[in-house]
Structure formats: C-alpha cells, structure tokens
N, C-alpha and C positions, 0 to 999 in steps of 0.2 A: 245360665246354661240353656239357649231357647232349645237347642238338640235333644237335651235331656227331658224338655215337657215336651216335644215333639213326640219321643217315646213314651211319655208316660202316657199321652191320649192316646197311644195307642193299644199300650198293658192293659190300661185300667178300664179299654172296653170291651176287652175276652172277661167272655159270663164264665163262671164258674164251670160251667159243662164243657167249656169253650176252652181250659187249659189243653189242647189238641194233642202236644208234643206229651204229655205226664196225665191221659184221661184215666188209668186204672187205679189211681193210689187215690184220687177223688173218686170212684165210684164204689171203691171196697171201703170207705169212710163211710161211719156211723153217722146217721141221721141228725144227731144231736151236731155231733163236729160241722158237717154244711149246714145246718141251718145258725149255726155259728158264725160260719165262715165270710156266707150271704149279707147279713147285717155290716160287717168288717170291712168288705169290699167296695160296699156303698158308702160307709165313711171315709172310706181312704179318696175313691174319688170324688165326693164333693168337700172334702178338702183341700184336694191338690185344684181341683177347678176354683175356689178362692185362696189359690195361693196357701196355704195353710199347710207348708212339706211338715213342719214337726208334728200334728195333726196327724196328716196322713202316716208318715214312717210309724207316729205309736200306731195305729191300726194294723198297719203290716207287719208289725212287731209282735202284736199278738196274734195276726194269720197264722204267723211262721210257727209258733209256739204250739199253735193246734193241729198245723200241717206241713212240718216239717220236710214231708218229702217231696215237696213241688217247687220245684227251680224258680218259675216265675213268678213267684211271691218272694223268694228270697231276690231276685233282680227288680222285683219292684220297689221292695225294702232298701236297697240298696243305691236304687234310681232317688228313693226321696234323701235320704242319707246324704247322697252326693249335694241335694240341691239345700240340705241346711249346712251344707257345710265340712258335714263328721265325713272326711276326707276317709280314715281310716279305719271305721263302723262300716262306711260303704264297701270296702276292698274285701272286708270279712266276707260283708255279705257275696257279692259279686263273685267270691272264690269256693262259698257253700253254691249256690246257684250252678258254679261253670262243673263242679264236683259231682254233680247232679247230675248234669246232664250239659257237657263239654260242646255239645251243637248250637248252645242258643246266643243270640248275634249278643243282646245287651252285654251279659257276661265278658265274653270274648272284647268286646268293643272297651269297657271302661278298667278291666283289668290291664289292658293297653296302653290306656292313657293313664293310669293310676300309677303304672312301672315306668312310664318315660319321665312324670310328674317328677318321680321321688329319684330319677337321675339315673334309671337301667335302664336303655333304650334298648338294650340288646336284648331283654327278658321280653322289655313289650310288645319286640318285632314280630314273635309267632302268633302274638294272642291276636293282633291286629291282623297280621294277613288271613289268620281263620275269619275274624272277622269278615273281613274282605269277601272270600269266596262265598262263606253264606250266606250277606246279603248285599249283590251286587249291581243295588241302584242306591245305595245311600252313600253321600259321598265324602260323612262323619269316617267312614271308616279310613280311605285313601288320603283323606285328609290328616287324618291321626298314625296313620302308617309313613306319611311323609317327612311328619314330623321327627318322627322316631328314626327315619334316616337321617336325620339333619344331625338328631344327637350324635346319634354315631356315627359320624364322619362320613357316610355313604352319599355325596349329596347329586351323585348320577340316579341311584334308586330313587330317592327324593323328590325329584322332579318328576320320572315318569309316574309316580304314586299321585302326586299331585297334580298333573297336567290331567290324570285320570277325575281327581275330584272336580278339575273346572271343566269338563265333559257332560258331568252327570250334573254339575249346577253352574252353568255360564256366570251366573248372579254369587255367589257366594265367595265374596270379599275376603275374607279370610285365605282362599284357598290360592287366588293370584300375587296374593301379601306374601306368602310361606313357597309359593313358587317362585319368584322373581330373588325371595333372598336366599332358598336355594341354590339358585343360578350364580347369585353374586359370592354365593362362598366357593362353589364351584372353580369362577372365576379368579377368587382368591389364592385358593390350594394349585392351581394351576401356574398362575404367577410367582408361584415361590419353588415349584418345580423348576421352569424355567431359570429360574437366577439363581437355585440351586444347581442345575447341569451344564450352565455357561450363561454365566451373569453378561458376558462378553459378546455374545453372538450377534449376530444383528437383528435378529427378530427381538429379542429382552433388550435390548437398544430401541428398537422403532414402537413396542408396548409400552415403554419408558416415558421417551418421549413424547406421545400420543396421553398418558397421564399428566405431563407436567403442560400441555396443551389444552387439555381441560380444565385445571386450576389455575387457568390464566398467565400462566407462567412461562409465557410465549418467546421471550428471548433464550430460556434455559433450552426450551423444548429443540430453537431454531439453529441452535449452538451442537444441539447431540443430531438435529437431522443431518447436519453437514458431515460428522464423522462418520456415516451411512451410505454418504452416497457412492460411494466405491469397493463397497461391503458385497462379498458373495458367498455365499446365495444373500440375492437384495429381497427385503419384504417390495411388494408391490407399492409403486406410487409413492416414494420416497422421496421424490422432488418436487412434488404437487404437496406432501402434507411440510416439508420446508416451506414452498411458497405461500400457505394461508397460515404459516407461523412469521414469518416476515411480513403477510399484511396487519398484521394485530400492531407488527411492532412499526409499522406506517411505513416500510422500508419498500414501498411499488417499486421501484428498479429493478431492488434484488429476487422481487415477488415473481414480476412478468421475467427477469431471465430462468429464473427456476421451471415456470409453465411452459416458454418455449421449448427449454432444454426436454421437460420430460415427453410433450407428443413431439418432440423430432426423436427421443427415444425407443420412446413406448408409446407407440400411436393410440393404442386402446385403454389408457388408463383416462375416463373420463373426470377425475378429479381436475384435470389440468387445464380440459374445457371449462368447468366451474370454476376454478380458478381468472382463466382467461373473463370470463361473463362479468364477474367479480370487479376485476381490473374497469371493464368495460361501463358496469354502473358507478363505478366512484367517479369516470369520468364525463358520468352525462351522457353515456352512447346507451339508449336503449333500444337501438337499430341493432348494433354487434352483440350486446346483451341476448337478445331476442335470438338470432338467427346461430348462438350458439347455445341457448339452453334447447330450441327446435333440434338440432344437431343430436345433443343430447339424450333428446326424448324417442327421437327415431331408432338410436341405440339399441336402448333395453329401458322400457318405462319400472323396470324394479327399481335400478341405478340410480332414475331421476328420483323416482319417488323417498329414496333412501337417502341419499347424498345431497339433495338439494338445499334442503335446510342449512346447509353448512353457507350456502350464498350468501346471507345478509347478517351472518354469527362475528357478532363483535360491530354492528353499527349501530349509533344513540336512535333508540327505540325511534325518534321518528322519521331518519331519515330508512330505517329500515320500510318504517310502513310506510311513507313516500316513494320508494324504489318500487315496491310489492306494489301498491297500485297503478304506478305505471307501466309496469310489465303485465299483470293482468287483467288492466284495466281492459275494458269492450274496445275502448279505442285504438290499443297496440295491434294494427294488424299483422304484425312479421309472429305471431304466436295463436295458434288457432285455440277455437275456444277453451277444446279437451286437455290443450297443455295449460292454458292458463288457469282451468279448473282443479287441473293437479297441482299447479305449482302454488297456488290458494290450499288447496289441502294440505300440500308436505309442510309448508310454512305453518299451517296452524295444530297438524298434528304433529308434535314430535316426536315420537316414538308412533309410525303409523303399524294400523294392525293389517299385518298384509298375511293373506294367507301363508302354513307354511309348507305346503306345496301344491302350489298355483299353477293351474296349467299357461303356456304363454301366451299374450291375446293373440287375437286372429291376426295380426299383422306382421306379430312374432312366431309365426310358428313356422314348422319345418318349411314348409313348402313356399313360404313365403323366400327363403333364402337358400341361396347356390347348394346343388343338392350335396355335391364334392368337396366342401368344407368340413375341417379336422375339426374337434373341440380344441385343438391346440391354435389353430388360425382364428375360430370364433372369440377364443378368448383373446387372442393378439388384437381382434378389431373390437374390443369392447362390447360386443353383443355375447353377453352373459348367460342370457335365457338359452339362445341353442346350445350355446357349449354345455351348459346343465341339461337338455332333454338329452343328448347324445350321451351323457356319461350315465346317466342314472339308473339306465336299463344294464349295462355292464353288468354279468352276473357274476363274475371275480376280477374285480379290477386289481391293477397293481396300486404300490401305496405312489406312483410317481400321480397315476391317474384321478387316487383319490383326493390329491391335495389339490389338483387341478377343479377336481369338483367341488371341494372346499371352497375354495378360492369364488367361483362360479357362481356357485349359490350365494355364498356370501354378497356379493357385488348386485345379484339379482334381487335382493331380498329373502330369500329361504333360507332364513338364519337355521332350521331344525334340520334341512338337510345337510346345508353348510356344517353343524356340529355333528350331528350324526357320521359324515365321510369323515371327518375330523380323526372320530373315535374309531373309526372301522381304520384309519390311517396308521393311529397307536399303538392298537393292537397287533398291527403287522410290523412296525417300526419302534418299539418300543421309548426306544428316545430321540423319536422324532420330536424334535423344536419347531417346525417347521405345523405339524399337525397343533400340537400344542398353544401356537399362534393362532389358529385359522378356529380352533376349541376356544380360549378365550375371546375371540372378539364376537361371536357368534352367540355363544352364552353369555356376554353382557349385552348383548341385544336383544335377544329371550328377556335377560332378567327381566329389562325398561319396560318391555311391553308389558310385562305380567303387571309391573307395579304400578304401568301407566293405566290398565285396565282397572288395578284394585280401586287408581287415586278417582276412579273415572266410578265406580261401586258407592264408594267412601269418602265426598269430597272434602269434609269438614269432621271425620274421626281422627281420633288422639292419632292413633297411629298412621295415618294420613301429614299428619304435622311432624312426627317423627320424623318418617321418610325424609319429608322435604328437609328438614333440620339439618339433618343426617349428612345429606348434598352439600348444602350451606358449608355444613363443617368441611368436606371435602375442597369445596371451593376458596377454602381459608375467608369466607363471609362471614366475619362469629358474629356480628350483630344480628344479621337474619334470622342465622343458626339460633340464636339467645331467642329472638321474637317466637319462633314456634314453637323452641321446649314450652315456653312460658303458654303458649297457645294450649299445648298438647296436657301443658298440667292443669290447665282452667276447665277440662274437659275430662280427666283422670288423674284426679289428684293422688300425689299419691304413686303415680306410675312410676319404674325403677328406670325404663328405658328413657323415659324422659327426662327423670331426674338426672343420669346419671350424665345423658346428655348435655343439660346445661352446665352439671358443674365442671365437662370436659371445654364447653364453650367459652364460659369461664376464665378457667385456668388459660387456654391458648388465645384469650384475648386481653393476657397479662393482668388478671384480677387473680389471682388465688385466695386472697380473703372471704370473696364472694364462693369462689368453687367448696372453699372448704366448709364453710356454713352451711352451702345446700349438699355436698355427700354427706356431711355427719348427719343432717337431718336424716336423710334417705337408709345409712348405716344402723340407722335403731329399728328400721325394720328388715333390712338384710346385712346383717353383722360382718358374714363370712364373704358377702359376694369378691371374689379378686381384683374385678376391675372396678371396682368402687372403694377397694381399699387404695387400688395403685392410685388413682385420680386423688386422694385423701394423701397419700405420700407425698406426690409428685408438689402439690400444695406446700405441704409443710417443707420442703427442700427448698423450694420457691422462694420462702419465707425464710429459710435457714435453719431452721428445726430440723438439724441433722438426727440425732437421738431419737427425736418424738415421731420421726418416720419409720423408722427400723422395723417397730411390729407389723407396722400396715406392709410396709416392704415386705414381711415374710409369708404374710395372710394372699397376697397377692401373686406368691409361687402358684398357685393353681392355675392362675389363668391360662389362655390360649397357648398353643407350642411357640408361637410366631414370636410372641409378647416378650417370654423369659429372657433372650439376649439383652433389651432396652432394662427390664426389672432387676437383671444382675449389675448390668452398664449402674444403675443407682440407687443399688445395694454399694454398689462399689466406693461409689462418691459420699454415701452417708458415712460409711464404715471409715473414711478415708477423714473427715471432714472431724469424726471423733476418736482420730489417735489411733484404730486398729488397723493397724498399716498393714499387719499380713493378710488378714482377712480382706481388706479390700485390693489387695493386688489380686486374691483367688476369684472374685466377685468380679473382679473386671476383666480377667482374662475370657470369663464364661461371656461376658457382654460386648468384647471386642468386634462379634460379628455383628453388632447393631450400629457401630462406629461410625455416625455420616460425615461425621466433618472434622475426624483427627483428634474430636477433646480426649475422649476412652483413653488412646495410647497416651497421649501429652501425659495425663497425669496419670500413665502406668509407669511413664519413665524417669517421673516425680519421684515417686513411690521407691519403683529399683533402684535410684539415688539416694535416697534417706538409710536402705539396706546397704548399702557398699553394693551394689550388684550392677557394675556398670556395663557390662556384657548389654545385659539384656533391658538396660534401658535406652543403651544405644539402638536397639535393636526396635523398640517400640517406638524409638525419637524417629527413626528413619519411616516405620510404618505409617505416622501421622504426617507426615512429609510427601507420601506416597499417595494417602488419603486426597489429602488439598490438591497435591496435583493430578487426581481424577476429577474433583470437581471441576477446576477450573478447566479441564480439557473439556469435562462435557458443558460447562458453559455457565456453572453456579456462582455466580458474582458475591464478593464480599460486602456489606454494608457499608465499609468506611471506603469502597471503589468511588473515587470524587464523580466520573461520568455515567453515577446507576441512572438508569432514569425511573421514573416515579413510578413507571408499570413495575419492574423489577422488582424495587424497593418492599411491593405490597406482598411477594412471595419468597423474600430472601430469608425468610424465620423459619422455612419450613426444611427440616431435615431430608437429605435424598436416602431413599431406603436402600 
C-alpha cells in the first residue's frame, strides 16, 4: 500500500503540539500523559520508517490507551493496522477516528475502501465523496470513489471520478487501468440494452458485425453487412465496413464494388477512400494510394489520424511494413512530409491520444471553409471538424442535431464529445438506439486509450499481461491468451484474475483437465468466487461429470446478471444428463435466452418428449429451427459445410450472443 506510507510520512510528522484539528484535549492532558505520549510517537515513526507496521501499530496502540480522544492517533493506528494486514482492527480503528472527529480525509478515505473491500460499494460511496471534497489534490480519493461506482453498477459516475484521479496524476497506472474498464462495462451494459430494445435493428446489427470483425470472423461479419445495406435508418459507412470485411476474406471484386457503391452514395464517408487506397496497395499503385490518403487528410486530419490504421489490418506483417515505408518513405513525393509523418504515427500508435476537445488546425478552421455551409452539408462532405465546431456551441440542440454531433466528433476524433452528445441525446430520447450506437463506439475508444495509456505506465505489470490476455481471449487466440496468464502469474502468483484467466483459456482451447487443475488450485483460496466455480463446472460437463458439477453450478448463481441464462442453459443439461427431467426442463427454459445455436431447445423438446408433452416440444423443435435459420441468414457456417474455408473454420466454435 505505497498510498498508505505516503500518509503515514505525513501523520507521523505532526509533532504532538501539531495535532491542529484536536489542539485542546492534548493541552488539558497532564504532563505525565505527553511526556508519555512524546517517547510513543518517536517509536511509531522510526518503526514505520524501517518497515516495522507491527512495531509501530503496538506504539499507537498504547497512544490510543493514553489519549483516547485524538482522532489522529486512532487513524494512524489504524493506517499501521491496515499495512500489517488486520484488515478489520483497522476499520475499528478508522470508525473511532471518523467518530471523533467525521472531517479528517484518512478516516473518511479507508473507511471507503474498507466497505467497497467487504462488497457495500453503496456504504462506501458517501465516505469517499467526503473524502473527496476534503482533500482535493489526492487522487487516492477519486480513484477509490471510482471504484465504488464500478461496484455498483454506476459506471458513467465511475469514469468522471476517475478521469478526475488521471488529472491530478497523469502517472498513476492504476487509475487509467480502472478507467478504461470502466468504459468497457459501460460498453457492455449498453450493448445488452441494445439487443435488449431490438436485437433486430440495424445499429445492434452493424455493432454485431463490427464485433465478429474484430475476432477475425470476417466472412460472418461480411454475411450480416449485406443484410444492412438497405436497412433504415442505415448506421453510417455500411458498405465501406462490408468492403474491408471482404478484403480479409480476399474477395477484391466484391471489395472495390462495395467502395464504389458507397462514395457514389455517400460521398463523405472517408472509409471508402481507405478502402479504395487499400485496393490501390495490394495492387502496387502507390501513385493512387498516395493521392487518395492526401485526399483524405485534406478532409479532416481527426478521420485520418483515426481510421487510418485500419489500411494495412490484416497484411503478413511484412508486407504491411513494406507498404508503410513506401508510402512514407522521403521518396514518395505524391504525400508531403506532415501526412507521411502522421500516417507513421497512426500506424505506430494504435489507439492515438488525441485531445478530447481539440480545437481544429489552422487549415481546418472556420474561415478556412465556405462560410454558408450547414453541419448537415459538412458532414455529407466528410469534413467532420466544422460540422463539430458549428454544433457544439448549440445551447439546446435537438436530439436529431445531437446525433449529428455524435456522429461528428466521433469521425473527428473527440470521442468524449462524441459520448457526451450521445448521453445528452438519451436523455432526451430515451430509447434512442441510435444515441446508444454512437455511446458505445465512443466509450470503447475512451476505454483503448485509457488502457493504452495504463499499458504505456505499466509495460511489463501482471495486470498489463492480463489485459493483453484478456484481448487474446476475445480474439479466440488461447495460446497467446495461455502465454500471458502464465506471464502475469510469474509476476503475481497467485493472482485470481489471472488464474482464472487461464483456466477460461484452457477450457476454450479444448483442455479441461488442464482448466480444471488450475481453478481448483485458485478455488482454495476463493472458494465462493461464481465465475471460478462456473469455469470448474463448465470443466467437469466437458468431461462428463454431470453430478460433480451440480454444486459448482449453484455456487455460481451469483455471478453477473448477463451470465445466469448460459449457467441455467447448464444446470439444465447437468440435471438433464442425471435423470431429473423436470428440473432440467425448468433450468433451461430460464436459459433459452442464451440459446446460440438451437442446442437449449433441441434438448428442451427431448425432455417434452420423454414427459408426453408433445404440444410444447413441438413448439421448442420449431424454435431451434428458427434459431439455425438466423444463423445461417446472418452468415454462421456450420463445421461440417464442405466449402468453409480455413479462415472460417478458426471462428466456427464460437457461440453468436
């Protein structure tokens, strides 16, 4: 706890005359008590300066005994307490201390994290925001007030709480760590809104897709753009993110008809120029390359600097950095220096840190462009930056205007205005999909930076390897995923998030023996966790251990809201697999809405059959029937399909949520 001996050198060098906040109860003290007192206070700190907290805590232990009625000897007692350990001697103390005297920050501050600790984020939240306001340049406080929103589901508070601690310490790793996953639950609860209010719409369609694009899964993704593109209201650039899902899948024809289609549609959607560039270097033109990323850049340098990266995603590492240096090399002259030096930056930063609200350069600015231009014409011609300066002074915009400026910022880079209009959008529109859209893609770009800043803090911390881990898993890479739990535990052994990691890597890289071995390891020192019990179930079902999963099955009712449908889904099939046929029809009805691929119902209509209840196993035979046939319309190929090809093949195991 280096925060905790940060305060202690701070307590323990107020002299005795010096207790400032409580000077009367040490001055009506008898002579004998302070010169008690004095000797005590000198122990405590040159124990805590060699390390020595048990040491010091007995010294302050005996303060306390002599002078009970001074807050900050019970908060120092309590500070050492904390750092040997006595988790629950320190809270004592911390709660005589805040009893005392309810204005002093340590109290306030550890009582906070003491109630988030023990699982009441909601207890901790007042102790922390006092914190807060009493001392508001330490950014322990906002940091621990962030967290406490995270517990409690608040994770809009969350963020502004912790964007506040990376203010007050640009440096402080932890705080961009807890922002960024902020963000990403944000992101989370927002996307189950969505397929919540119309799983159907075309924005939960083009979110969809845009995920199964990221996991490499680039035929499914190019399979659900196509059902989009006559979708209204259309998300933005819907034929641009088609055509760089048909370049993955090597399909240039269908690629370049897609870019054509969308700037003869939508002249300002610059994906389709990057697109076009794209086509242009595969085929050795880095004359049209050039003279359409200049194109580009003339635009709106946010757009480039944002979306450009997306040029060379998916080529074997060297012809990408063979491409890269010939387009920025000194010798391309169709690209002047300032673009090739940006297009060297966006390539090497991925997640760049751009201000988030940038004024536009000089060349971008008002005056530079037609003064009679709408934000609705700027954004038709792809220059994002004025359509954002014209909308942003609005002092009541409507919500058509604010998605406009969503949209705007978004494309410019100003992801925090871009969510920000988002939110002011929801509020006015409550279920707007549309704002919801333009909230999540904005907050998973906040997240990246936060966590590209943290990894940028933190290059080689456990929770550095996590993160990356974490990705891996997402990217269905378990070996990667498997290399940096194993990194992250060489580093903190021992850690749950890492353990629990591998044995999820594990298990979805068809090992369960190995998953099961390292949760039970991890299991004797968090017994009760739910998703280390599910991970432990999911194992033994693997394995066939219908029975022996059952308690972990039930210990694992706690976890997440989102989780329970998949954890009854196989309650269901355990129950099912050991003769309690009613019990697992009840278990899988509750799980049917986790159903990806038709199994749930199949053997719910198994089940209704074994009962005489042919009603309603007809009725579940037809829903899995229904199931398959969503997959296969959005584009989910079966394993045993003779013409998968091998890209496919590598993401066909993964369930559509």
């Amino acid at each position: 706890m280096a925060h905790c001996t940060k305060l202690l050198l701070v307590l323990l060098a107020v002299s005795l005359s010096g207790f400032g906040r409580q000077p009367q109860a040490l001055s009506q003290a008898s002579t004998p008590i302070s010169e008690q007192l004095e000797p005590l206070l000198a122990q405590a700190r040159q124990a805590q300066a060699a390390g020595n907290y048990a040491a010091a805590a007995k010294a302050y232990r005996k303060a306390v005994e002599l002078s009970p009625e001074v807050p900050e000897l019970w908060a120092n007692l309590g500070l050492m307490q904390q750092e040997t350990g006595n988790f629950s001697a320190a809270s004592g103390s911390f709660a005589q201390a805040y009893r005392l005297n309810p204005s002093l920050y340590v109290p306030n501050l550890f009582l906070g994290i003491d109630y988030a600790h023990s699982g009441e984020p909601v207890k901790a939240i007042p102790f922390l925001i006092r914190a807060e306001e009493i001392d508001k340049a330490d950014p322990q406080a906002p940091l621990a007030l962030g967290r406490a929103y995270i517990a409690a589901g608040n994770f809009n508070r969350a963020a502004r709480e912790l964007e506040r601690a990376t203010v007050l310490d640009p440096r402080l790793g932890a705080a961009w760590f807890t922002l960024g996953i902020a963000r990403l639950n944000q992101v989370e609860a927002d996307a189950r809104t969505v397929s919540d209010e119309d799983p159907r719409s075309p924005f939960a369609g083009a979110l969809y897709a845009e995920s199964l694009f990221k996991q490499s899964r680039t035929g499914e993704a190019a399979s659900l753009y196509k059902t989009l593109l006559d979708a209204l209201p259309q998300p933005p650039c819907i034929r641009s993110e088609l055509g760089f899902a048909l370049l993955r899948e090597h399909d240039d024809s269908g690629a370049a008809a897609a870019f054509a289609s969308e700037r003869s549609l939508h002249p300002g959607c610059g994906l389709a120029l990057l697109g076009q560039a794209r086509l242009a270097i595969d085929r050795g033109d880095t004359g049209e390359a050039s003279a359409l990323l200049l194109g580009l850049w003339n635009r709106d340098h946010g757009f480039f600097l944002t979306q450009v990266p997306l040029l060379l995603e998916g080529l074997p590492a060297e012809k990408a950095s063979a491409a890269l240096a010939s387009l920025a090399g000194p010798s391309n002259a169709g690209l002047p220096a300032e673009v090739r030096s940006a297009l060297v930056q966006a390539m090497t930063q991925p997640e760049p840190a751009l201000p988030q609200s940038a004024s536009p350069p000089a060349d971008q600015t008002e005056s530079a462009r037609p003064s009679g231009r709408t934000a609705e014409q700027d954004y038709a011609g792809g220059h994002f930056v004025q359509c954002e300066e014209r909308l942003k002074t609005d002092p009541s915009p409507s919500p058509a205007r604010l998605r406009l400026l969503a949209a705007c910022a978004y494309f410019t880079g100003d992801n925090q205005r871009a969510a920000d209009a988002a939110a002011a959008d929801r509020a006015l529109e409550p279920r707007s999909l549309e704002a919801l859209y333009w909230s999540i893609k904005a907050d998973e770009r906040l997240a990246f930076q936060s966590l590209a800043r943290f990894q940028q803090l933190e290059p080689d911390s456990a929770r550095n390897h996590v993160l990356l881990a974490d990705i891996y898993q997402q990217l269905e890479r378990f070996d990667d995923a498997q290399a940096e739990y194993e990194k992250a535990l060489a580093l903190a052994p021992g850690d749950l998030a890492a353990t629990l990691g591998l044995a999820s890597a594990d298990l979805n890289n068809g090992n369960p023996a190995a998953a099961l071995e390292t949760a039970r390891k991890a299991q004797e020192r968090s017994p009760e966790d739910p998703e280390l019990n599910l991970v432990i179930a999911e194992a033994l079902i693997a394995q066939r251990q219908f029975g022996a999963s059952e308690p972990y099955l039930v210990k694992s009712l706690r976890a997440k809201p989102q989780m329970l449908p998949h954890i009854h889904a196989l309650m269901g099939k355990a129950y099912a697999e050991t003769g309690k046929t009613q019990e697992a029809i009840e278990q899988l009805k509750l799980g049917a809405s986790s159903d990806a691929d038709g199994n749930v119902h199949y053997l719910l209509s198994r089940l209704y059959r074994q009962i005489g209840d042919t009603k309603d196993a007809t009725e579940a035979l037809n829903e899995m029937k229904n199931i398959k046939q969503q997959r296969e319309t959005r584009g989910v190929k079966r394993v045993e399909d003779p013409d998968l090809s091998p890209l496919e093949s590598t993401g066909s195991r993964a369930s559509v949520p």
